[in-house]
C-alpha positions as a Markdown table, in Angstrom:
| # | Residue | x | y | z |
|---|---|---|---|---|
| 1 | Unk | -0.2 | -16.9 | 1.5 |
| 2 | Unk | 2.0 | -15.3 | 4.2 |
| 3 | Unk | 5.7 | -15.5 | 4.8 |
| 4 | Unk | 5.9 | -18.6 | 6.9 |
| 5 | Unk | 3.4 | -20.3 | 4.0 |
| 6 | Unk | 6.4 | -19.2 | 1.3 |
| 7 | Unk | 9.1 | -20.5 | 3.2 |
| 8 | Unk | 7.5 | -23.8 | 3.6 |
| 9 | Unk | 6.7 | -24.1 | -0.3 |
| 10 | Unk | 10.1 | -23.0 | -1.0 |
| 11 | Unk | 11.5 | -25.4 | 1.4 |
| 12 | Unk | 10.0 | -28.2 | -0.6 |
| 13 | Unk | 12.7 | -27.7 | -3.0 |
| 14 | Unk | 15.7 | -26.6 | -0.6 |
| 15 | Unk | 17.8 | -29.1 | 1.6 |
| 16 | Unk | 16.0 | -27.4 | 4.9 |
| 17 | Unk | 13.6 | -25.6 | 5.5 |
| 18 | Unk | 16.1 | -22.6 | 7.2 |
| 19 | Unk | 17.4 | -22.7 | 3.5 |
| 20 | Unk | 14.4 | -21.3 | 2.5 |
| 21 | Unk | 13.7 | -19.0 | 5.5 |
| 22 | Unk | 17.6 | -17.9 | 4.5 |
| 23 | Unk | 16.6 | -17.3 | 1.0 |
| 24 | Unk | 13.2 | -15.5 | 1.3 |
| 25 | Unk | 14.7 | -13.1 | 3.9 |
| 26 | Unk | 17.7 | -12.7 | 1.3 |
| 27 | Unk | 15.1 | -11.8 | -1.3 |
| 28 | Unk | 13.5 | -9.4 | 0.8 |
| 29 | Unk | 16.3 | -7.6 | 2.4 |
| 30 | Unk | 17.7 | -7.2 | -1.4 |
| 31 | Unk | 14.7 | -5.7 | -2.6 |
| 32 | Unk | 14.1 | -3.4 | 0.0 |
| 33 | Unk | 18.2 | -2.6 | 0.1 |
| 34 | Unk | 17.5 | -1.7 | -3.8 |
| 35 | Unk | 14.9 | 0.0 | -3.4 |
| 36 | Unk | 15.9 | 2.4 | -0.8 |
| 37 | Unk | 19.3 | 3.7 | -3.1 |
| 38 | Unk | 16.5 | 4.2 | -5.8 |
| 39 | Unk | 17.0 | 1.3 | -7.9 |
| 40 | Unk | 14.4 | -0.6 | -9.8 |
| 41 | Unk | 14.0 | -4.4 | -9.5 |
| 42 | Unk | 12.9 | -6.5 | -12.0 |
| 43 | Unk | 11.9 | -9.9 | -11.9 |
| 44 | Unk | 11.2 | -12.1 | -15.2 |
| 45 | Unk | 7.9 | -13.4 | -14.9 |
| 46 | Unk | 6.7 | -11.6 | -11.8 |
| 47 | Unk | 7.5 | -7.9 | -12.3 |
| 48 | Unk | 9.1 | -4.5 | -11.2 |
| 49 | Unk | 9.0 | -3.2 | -8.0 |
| 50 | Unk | 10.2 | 0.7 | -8.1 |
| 51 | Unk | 9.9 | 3.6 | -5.9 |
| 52 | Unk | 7.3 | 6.8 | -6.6 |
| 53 | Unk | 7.7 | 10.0 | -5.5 |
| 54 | Unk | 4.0 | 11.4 | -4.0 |
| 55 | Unk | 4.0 | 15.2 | -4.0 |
| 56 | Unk | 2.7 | 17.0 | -1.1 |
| 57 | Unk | -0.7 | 17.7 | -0.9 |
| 58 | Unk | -3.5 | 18.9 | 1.2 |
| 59 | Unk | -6.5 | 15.8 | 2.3 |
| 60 | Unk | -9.3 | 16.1 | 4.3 |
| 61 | Unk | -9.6 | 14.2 | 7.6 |
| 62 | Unk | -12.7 | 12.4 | 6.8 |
| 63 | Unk | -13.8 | 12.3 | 11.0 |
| 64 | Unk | -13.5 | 15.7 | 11.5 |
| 65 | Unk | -13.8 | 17.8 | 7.5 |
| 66 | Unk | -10.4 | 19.7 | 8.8 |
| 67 | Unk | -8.1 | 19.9 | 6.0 |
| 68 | Unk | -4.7 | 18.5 | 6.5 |
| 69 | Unk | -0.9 | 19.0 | 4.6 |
| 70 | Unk | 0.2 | 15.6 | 3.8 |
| 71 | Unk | 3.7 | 15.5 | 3.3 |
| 72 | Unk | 5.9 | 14.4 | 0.2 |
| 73 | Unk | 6.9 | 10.8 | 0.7 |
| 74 | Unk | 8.8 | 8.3 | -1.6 |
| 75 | Unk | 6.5 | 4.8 | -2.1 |
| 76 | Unk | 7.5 | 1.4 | -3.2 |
| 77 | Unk | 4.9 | 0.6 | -6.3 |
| 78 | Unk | 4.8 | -2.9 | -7.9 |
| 79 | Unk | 4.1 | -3.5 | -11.7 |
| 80 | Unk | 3.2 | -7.2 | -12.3 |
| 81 | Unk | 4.7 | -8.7 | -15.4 |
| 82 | Unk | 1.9 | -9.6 | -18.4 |
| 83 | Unk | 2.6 | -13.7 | -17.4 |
| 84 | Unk | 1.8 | -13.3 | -14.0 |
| 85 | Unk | -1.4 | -11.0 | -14.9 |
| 86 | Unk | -2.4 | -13.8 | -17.7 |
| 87 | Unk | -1.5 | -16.6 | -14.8 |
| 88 | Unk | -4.0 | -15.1 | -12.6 |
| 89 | Unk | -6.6 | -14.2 | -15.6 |
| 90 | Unk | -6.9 | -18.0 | -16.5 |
């Protein structure tokens, strides 16, 4: 399912369908808002979306063997919730 898919589900149970595409983008932009002051966001049912810190480290480029420093980056992680991981089980 992509985003246009959602917005069409959702809009099922809105008055219009850009009442949906208002509220998906309104989901979204909240999430990523929270996410980039460092916050945690937790949804009943679906799960926590936080942010990870990835130390630097050195890779290898797999093309060429030359070893290469990869910086320390921040990275949004998602933790799905134990109904949405027994939803998908069964």
């Amino acid at each position: 399912m992509n985003k246009a898919a959602l917005v069409e589900k959702i809009a099922e149970f809105c008055n219009t369908k850009a009442d949906a595409e208002r509220a998906v983008e309104a989901l979204i932009s909240e999430i990523t808002r929270s996410l980039k002051s460092g916050e945690d966001v937790s949804i009943a049912g679906l799960g926590i979306f936080k942010v990870k810190d990835r130390a630097a480290r050195t890779a290898r480029n797999p093309r060429t063997g030359e070893m290469v420093k990869v910086p320390a980056t921040r990275v949004p992680k998602f933790s799905a919730a134990k109904a949405l991981k027994d939803a998908v089980k069964g």
